[in-house]
N, C-alpha and C positions, 0 to 999 in steps of 0.2 A: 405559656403565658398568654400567647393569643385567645386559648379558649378559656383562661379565666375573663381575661378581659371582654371579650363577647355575650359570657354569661352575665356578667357585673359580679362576681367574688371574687373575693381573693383567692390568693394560690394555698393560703392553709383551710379554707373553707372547703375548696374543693376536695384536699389530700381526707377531711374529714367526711366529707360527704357522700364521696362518689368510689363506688368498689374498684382495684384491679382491674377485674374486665371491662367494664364499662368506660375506663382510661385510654386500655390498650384499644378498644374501637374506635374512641374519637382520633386517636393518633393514628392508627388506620384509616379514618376517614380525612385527616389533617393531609394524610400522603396523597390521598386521590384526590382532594378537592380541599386545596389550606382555606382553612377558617378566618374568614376579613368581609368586613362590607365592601373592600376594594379591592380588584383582580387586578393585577396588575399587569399579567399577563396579556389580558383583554384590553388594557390601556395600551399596552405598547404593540398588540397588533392593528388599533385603530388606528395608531401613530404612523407604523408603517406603509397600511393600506392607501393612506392619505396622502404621504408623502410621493408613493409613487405615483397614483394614480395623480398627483400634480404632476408628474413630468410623462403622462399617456398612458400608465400602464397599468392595467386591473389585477389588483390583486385582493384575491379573498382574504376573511378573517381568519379561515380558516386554515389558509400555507402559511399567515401570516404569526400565526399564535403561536409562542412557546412550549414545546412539550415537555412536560415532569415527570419523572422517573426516569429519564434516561432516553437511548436512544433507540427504544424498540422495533423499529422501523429500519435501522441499516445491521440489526443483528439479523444472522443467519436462521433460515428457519429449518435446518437441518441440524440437532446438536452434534452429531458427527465429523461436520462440512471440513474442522481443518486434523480430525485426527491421523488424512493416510499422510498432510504435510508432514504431520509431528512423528510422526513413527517413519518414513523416509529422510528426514534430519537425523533422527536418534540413529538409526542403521547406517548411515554416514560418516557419523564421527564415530564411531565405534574402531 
């Protein structure tokens, strides 16, 4: 809906005009970077920037921003990391 609105069509112009793949990119592209003239994200880490940095304390826009997709940053960078847990649980209750 966002990216008909963006374009200025409608959502049956679009279903008309624009291929499959061409769909599934923007919605791949919708996931890295949602389609709006307004980030709201970036609103609400100027909100916080500000807010603290009224009571002394610096904080970037950048600790201060929302991240999207998830929490890529406190998953492990090993995909291994909790398998010897899970296999010493299993041999446990066995």
């Amino acid at each position: 809906m966002s990216l008909a609105l963006r374009m200025g069509r409608t959502l049956s112009e679009l279903r008309q005009n624009m291929t499959a793949s061409e769909l599934l990119m923007w919605i791949e592209f919708d996931r890295q970077s949602p389609v709006g003239d307004i980030r709201g994200d970036i609103q609400a880490a100027q909100l916080v920037s500000a807010i603290y940095g009224r009571g002394g304390a610096k904080v970037p826009l950048d600790d201060a921003i929302l991240r999207w997709g998830g929490d890529e940053q406190s998953e492990p960078k090993d995909p291994f990391a909790g398998l010897e847990a899970a296999l010493s649980c299993n041999s446990v209750t066995k």
